[in-house]
Structure formats: structure tokens, C-alpha cells
OpenMM code with the backbone's topology and positions (N, CA, C; nanometers):
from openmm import Vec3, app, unit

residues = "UNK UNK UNK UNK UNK UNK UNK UNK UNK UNK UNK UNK UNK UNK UNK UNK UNK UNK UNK UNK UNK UNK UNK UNK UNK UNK UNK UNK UNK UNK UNK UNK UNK UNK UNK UNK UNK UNK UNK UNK UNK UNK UNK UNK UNK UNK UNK UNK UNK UNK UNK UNK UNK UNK UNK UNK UNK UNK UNK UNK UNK UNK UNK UNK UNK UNK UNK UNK UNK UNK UNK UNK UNK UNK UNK UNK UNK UNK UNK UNK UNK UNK UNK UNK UNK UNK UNK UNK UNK UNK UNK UNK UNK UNK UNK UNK UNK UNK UNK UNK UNK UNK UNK UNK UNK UNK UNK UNK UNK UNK UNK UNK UNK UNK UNK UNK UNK UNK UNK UNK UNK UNK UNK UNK".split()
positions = [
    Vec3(1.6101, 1.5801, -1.7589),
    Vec3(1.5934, 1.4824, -1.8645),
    Vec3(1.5462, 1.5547, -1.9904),
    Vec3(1.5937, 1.5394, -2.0722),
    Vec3(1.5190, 1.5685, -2.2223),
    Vec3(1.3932, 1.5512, -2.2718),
    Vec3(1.2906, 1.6510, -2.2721),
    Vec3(1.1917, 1.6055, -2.3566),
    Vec3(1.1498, 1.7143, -2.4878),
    Vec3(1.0690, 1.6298, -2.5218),
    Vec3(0.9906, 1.6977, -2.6072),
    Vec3(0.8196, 1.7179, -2.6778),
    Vec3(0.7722, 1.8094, -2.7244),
    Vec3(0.6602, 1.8158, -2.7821),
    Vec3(0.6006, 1.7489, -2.9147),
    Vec3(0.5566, 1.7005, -2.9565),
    Vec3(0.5073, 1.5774, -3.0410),
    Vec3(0.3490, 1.6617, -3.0416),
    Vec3(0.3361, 1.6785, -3.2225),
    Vec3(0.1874, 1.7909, -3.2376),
    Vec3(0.0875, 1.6542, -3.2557),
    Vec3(0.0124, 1.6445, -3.2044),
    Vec3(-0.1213, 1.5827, -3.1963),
    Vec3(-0.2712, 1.6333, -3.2617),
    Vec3(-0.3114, 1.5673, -3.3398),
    Vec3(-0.4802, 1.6647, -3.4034),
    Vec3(-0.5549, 1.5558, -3.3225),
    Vec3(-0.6608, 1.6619, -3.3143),
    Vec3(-0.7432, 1.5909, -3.1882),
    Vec3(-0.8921, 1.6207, -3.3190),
    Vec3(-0.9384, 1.5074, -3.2956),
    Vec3(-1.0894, 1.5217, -3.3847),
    Vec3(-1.2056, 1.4544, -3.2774),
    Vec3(-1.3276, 1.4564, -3.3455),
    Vec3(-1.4307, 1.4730, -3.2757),
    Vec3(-1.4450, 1.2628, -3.3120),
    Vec3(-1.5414, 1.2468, -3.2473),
    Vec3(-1.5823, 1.0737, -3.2315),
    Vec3(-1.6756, 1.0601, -3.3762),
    Vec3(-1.6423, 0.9846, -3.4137),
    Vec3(-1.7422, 0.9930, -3.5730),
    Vec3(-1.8563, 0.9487, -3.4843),
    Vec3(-2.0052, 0.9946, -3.5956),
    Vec3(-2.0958, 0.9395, -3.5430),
    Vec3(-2.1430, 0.8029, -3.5412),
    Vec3(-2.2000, 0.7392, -3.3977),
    Vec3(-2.2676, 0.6518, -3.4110),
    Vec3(-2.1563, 0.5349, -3.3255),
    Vec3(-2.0295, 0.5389, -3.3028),
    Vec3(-1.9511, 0.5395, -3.2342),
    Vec3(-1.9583, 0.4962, -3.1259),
    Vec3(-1.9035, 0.3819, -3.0442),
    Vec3(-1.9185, 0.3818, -2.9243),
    Vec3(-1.8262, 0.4201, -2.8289),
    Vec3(-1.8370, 0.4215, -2.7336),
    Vec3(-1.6866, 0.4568, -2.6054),
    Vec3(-1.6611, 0.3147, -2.5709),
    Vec3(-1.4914, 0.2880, -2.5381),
    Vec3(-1.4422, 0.1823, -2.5168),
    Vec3(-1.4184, 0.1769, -2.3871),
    Vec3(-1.4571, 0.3278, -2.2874),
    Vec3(-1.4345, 0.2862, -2.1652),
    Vec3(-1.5366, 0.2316, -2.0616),
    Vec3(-1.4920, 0.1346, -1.9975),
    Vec3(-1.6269, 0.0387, -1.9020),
    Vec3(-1.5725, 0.1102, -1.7605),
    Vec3(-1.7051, 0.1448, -1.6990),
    Vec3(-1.6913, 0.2383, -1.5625),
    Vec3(-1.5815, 0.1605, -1.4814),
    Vec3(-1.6699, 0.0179, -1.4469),
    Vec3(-1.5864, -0.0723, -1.2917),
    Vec3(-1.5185, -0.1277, -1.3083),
    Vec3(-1.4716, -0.1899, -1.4785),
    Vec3(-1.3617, -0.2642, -1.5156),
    Vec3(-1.2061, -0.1237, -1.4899),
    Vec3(-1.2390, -0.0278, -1.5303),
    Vec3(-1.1366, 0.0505, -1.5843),
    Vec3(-1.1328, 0.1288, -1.4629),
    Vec3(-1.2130, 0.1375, -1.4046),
    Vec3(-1.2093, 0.2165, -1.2108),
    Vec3(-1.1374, 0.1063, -1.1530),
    Vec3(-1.1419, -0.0071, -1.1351),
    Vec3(-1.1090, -0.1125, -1.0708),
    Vec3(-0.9552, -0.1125, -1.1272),
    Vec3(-0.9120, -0.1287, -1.2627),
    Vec3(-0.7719, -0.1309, -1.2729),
    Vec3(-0.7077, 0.0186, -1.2825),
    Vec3(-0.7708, 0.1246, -1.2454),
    Vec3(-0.7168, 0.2570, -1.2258),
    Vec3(-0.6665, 0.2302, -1.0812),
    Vec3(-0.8037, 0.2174, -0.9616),
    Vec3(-0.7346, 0.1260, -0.8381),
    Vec3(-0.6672, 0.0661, -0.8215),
    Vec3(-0.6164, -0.0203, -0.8754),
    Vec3(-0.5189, -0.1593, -0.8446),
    Vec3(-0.3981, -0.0813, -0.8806),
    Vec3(-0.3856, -0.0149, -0.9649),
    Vec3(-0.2442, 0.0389, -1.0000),
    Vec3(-0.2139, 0.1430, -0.8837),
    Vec3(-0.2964, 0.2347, -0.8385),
    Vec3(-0.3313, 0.3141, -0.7383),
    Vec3(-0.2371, 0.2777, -0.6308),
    Vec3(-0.3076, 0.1347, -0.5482),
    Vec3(-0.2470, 0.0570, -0.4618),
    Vec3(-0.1124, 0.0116, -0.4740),
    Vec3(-0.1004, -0.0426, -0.6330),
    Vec3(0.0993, -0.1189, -0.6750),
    Vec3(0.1684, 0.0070, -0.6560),
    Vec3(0.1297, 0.1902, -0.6893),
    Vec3(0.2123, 0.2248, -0.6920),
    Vec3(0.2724, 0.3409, -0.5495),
    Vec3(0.1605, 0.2990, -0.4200),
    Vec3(0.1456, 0.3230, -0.3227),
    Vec3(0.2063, 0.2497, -0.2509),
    Vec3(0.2358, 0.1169, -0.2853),
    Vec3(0.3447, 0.0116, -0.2294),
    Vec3(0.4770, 0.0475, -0.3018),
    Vec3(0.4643, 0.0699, -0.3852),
    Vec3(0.6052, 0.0803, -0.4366),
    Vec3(0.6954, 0.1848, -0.3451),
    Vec3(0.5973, 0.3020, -0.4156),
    Vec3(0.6594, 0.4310, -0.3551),
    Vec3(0.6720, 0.4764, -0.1842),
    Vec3(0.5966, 0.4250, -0.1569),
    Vec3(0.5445, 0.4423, -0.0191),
    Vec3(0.5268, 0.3103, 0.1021),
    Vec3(0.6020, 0.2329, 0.1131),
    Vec3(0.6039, 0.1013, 0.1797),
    Vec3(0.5553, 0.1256, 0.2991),
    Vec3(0.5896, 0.1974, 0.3404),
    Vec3(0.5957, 0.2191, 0.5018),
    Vec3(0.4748, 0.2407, 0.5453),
    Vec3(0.3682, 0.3878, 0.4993),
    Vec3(0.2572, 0.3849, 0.4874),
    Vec3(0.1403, 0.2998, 0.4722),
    Vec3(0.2187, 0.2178, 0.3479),
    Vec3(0.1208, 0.1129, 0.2806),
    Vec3(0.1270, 0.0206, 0.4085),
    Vec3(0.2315, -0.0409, 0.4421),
    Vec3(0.2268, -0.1061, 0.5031),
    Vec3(0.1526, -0.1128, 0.7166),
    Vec3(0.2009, 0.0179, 0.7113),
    Vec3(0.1174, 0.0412, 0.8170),
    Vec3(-0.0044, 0.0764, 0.8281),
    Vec3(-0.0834, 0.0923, 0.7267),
    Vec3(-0.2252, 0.1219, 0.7461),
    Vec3(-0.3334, -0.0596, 0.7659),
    Vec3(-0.2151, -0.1495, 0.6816),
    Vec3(-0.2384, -0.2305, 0.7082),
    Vec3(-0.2225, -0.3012, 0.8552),
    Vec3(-0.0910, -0.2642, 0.8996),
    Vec3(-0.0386, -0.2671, 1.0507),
    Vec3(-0.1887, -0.2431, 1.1467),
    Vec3(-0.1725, -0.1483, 1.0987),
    Vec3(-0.3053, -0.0781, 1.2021),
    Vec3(-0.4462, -0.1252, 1.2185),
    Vec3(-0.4632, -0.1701, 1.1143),
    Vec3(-0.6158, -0.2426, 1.0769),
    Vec3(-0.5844, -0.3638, 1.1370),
    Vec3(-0.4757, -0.4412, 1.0656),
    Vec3(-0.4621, -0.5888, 1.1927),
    Vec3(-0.4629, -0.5594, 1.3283),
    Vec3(-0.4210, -0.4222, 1.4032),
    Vec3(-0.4242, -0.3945, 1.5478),
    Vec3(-0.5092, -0.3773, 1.6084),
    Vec3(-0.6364, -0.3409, 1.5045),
    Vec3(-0.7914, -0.2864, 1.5515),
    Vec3(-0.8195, -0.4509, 1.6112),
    Vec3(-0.8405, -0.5327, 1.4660),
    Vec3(-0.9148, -0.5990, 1.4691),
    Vec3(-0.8619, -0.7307, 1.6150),
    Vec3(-0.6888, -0.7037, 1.6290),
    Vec3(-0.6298, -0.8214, 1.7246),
    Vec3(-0.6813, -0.7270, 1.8564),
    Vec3(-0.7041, -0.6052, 1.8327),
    Vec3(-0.7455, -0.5056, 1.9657),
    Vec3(-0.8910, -0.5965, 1.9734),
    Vec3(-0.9849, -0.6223, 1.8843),
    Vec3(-1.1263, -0.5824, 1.9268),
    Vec3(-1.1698, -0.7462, 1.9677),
    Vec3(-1.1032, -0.8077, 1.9097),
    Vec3(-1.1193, -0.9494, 1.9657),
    Vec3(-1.0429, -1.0250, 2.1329),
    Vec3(-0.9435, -0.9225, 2.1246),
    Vec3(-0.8663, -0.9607, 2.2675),
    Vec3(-0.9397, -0.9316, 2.3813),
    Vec3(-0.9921, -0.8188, 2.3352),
    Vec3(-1.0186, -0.7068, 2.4609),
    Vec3(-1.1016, -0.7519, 2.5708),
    Vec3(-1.2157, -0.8405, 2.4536),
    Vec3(-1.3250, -0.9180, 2.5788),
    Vec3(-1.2558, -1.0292, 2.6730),
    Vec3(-1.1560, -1.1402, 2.6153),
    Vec3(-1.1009, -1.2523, 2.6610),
    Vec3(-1.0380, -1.1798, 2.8241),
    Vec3(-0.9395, -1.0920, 2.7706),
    Vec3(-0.8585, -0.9867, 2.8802),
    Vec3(-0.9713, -0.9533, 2.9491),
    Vec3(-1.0565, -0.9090, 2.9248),
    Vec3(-1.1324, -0.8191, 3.0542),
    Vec3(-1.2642, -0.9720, 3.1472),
    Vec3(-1.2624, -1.0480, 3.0660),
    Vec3(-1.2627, -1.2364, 3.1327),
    Vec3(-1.1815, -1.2960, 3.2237),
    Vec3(-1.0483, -1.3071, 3.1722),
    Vec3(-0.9529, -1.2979, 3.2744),
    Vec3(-0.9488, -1.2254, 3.3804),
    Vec3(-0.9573, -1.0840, 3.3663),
    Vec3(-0.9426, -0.9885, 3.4682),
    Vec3(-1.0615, -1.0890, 3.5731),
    Vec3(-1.2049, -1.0509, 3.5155),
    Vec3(-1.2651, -1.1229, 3.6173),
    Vec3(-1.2929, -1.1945, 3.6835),
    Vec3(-1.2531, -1.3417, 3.6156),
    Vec3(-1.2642, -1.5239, 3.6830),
    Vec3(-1.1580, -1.5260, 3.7021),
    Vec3(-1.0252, -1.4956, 3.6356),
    Vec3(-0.8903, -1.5593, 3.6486),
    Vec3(-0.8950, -1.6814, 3.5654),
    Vec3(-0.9921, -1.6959, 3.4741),
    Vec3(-0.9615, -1.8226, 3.3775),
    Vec3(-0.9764, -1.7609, 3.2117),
    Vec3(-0.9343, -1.8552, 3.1419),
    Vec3(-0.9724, -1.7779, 3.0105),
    Vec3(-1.0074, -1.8939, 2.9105),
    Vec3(-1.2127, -1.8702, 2.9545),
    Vec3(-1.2863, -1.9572, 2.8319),
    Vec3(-1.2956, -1.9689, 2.6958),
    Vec3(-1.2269, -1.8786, 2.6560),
    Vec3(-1.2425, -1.8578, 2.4558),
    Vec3(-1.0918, -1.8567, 2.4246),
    Vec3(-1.0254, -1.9727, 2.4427),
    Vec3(-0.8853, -1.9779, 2.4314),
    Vec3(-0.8634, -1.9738, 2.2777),
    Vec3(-0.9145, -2.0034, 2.1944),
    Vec3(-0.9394, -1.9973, 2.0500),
    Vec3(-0.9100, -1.8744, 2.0271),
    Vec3(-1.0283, -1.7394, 2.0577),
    Vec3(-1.0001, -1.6179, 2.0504),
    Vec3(-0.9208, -1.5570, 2.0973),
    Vec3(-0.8590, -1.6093, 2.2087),
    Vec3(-0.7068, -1.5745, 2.2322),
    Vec3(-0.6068, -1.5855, 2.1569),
    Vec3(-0.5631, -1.7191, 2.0781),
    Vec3(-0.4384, -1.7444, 2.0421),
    Vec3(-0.4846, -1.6453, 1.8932),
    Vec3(-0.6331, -1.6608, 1.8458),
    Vec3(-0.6070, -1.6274, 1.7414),
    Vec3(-0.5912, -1.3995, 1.7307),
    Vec3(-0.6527, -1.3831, 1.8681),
    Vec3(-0.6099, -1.2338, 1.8668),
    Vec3(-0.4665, -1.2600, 1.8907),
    Vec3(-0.3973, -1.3505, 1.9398),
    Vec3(-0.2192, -1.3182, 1.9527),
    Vec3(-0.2071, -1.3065, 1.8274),
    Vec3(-0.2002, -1.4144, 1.7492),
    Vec3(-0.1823, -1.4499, 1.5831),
    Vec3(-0.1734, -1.2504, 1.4901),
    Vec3(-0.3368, -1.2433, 1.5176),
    Vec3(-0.3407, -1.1041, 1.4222),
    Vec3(-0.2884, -0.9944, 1.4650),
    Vec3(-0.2456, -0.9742, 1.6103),
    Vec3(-0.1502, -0.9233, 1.6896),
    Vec3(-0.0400, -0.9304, 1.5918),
    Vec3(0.0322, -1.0186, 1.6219),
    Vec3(0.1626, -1.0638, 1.5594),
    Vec3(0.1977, -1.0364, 1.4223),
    Vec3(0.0727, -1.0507, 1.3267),
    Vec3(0.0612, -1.0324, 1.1951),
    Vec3(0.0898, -0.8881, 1.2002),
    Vec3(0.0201, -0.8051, 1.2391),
    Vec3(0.0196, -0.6636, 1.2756),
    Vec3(0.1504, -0.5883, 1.2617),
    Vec3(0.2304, -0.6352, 1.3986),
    Vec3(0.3423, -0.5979, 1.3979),
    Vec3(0.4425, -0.6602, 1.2963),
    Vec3(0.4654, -0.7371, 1.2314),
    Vec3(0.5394, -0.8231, 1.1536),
    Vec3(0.4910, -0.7141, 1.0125),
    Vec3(0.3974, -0.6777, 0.9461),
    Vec3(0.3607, -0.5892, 0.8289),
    Vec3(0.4229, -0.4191, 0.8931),
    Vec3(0.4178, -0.3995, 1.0323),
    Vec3(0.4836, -0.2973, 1.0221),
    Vec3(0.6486, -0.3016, 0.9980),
    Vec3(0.6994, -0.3995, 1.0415),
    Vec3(0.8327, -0.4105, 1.0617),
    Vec3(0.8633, -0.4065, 0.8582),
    Vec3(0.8242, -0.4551, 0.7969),
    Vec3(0.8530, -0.5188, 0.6894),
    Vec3(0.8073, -0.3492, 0.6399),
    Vec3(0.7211, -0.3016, 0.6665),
    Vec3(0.6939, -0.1637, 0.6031),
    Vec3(0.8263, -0.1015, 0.6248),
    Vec3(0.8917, -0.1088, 0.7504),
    Vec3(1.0170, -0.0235, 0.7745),
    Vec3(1.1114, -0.0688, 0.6866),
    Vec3(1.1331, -0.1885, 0.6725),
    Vec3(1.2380, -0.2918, 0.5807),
    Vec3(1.2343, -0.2209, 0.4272),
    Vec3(1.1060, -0.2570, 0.3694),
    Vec3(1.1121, -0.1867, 0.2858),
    Vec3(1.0836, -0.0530, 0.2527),
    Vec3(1.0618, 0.0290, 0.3253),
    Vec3(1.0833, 0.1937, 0.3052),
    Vec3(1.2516, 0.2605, 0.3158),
    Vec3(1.3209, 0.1148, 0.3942),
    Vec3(1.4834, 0.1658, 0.3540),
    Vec3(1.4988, 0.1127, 0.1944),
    Vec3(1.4618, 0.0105, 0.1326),
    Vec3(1.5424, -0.0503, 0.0428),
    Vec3(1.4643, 0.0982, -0.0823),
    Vec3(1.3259, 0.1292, -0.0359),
    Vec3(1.2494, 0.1873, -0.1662),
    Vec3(1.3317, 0.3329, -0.1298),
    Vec3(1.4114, 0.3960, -0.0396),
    Vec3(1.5078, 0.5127, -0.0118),
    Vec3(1.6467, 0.4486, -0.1160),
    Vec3(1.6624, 0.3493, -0.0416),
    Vec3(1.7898, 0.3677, -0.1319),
    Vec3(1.7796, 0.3161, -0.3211),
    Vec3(1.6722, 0.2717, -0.3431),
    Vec3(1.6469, 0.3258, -0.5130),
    Vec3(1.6050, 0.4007, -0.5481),
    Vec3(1.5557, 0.4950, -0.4674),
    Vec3(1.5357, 0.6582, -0.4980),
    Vec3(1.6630, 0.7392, -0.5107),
    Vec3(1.7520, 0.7031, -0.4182),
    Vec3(1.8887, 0.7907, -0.4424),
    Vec3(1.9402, 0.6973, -0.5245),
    Vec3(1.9503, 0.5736, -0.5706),
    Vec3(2.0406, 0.5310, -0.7157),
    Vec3(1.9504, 0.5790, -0.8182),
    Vec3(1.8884, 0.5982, -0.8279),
    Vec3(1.7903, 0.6893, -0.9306),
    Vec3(1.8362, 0.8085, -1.0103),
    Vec3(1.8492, 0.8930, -0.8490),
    Vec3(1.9015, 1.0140, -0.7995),
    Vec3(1.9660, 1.0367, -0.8939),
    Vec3(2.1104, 0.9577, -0.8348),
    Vec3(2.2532, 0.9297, -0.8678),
    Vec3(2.2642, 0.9197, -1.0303),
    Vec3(2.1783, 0.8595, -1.0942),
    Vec3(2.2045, 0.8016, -1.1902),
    Vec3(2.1262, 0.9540, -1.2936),
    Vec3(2.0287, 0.9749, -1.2421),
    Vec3(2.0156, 1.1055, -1.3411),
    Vec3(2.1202, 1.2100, -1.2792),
    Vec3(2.1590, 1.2506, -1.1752),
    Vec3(2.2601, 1.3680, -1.2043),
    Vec3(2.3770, 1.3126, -1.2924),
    Vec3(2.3990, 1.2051, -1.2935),
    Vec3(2.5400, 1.1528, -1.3819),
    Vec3(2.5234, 1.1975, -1.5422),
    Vec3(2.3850, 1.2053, -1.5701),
    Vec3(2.3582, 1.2522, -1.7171),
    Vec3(2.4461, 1.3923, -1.7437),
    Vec3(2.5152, 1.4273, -1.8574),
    Vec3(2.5756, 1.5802, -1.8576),
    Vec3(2.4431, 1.6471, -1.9028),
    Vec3(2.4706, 1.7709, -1.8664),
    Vec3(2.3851, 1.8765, -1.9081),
    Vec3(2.3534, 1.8867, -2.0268),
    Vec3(2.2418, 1.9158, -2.0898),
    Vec3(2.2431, 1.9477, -2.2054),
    Vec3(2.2911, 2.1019, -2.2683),
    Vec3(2.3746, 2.0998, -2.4332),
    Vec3(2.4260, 2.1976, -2.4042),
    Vec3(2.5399, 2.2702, -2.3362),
    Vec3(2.5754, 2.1663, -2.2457),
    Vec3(2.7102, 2.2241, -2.1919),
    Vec3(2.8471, 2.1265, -2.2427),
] * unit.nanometer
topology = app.Topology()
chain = topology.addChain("A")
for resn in residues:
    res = topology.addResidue(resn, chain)
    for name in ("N", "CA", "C"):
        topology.addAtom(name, app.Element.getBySymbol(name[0]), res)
């Protein structure tokens, strides 16, 4: 791609001056963009770290109900059951969709691709 240099004078802050940058406002939207462009670029990842965290948490709530069952053969916290199926389910459903979109965010990387090699050379 073509670029170029553009001369810049850099001077000092006059005195008395304040700074316009706020720590947690401007950390906070440095983050957020952080995250949009970690989804963008990276679906699959993004999406499975989330995968994984729903698996802990459908892991850490099941685990007692299951090992209840194992012992009475009945299962008293049917609540915490359906709802560890639920975040279970959620789980796998954010990974699948991570895969979904890590093909579509491949194939606008190669029309991308495509579209800058189509530029001619400069010079030639």
C-alpha cells in the first residue's frame, strides 16, 4: 500500500495547562476496543475462552447434583440441574458459533488479501 511521511512539530504543553487524559474513562475505552477487536479478529479464541468459563461454571454446579445421584439414586436440587444443563449448553453453543465465525472472519481476510494484491505495483 502507499504511504507516506507527513512532518509534524512537536512543542512542549504551555504552562499551567491541563491533561485531557482521565485514567479509567480512557483505560476502560482502550479495553473495550481491546475486546471488539479480539472478536473481530480472533472469533474463535474470543469465543472459546468464553466457552470455557461457561464449562467451569456448568462443571462446578453439576458436579455436586451428579455425585447425589451417584449416591441416593434421586436428584434433590433439580433446579441446579436443569440450570447446570442450560450453562452447559450455553457453553457449547458460544463454542460452535466461535467456529462459525472464525470461518466467515478467514474468508474476509483472504477478500482483503485478494483485493490488495489486485492493486498494481507501484512504479511498474
Amino acid at each position: 500500500m502507499p504511504i507516506a511521511e507527513l512532518p509534524v512539530r512537536y512543542r512542549e504543553r504551555r504552562i499551567g495547562s491541563v491533561s485531557k487524559l482521565r485514567t479509567y474513562s480512557d483505560g476502560l475505552r482502550i479495553l473495550r476496543t481491546i475486546i471488539v477487536l479480539v472478536k473481530e479478529e480472533r472469533p474463535l479464541q474470543f469465543f472459546a475462552c468464553g466457552g470455557i468459563l461457561l464449562m467451569g461454571v456448568g462443571i462446578a454446579l453439576g458436579a455436586p447434583v451428579v455425585a447425589t445421584y451417584l449416591q441416593i439414586g434421586l436428584v434433590p436440587r433439580l433446579p441446579t440441574a436443569v440450570l447446570s444443563t442450560g450453562i452447559m449448553l450455553l457453553s457449547f453453543m458460544a463454542f460452535c458459533c466461535g467456529l462459525i465465525l472464525d470461518s466467515v472472519a478467514r474468508g474476509r481476510k483472504e477478500a482483503k488479501r485478494f483485493a490488495y494484491l489486485a492493486i498494481p505495483r507501484w512504479g511498474a
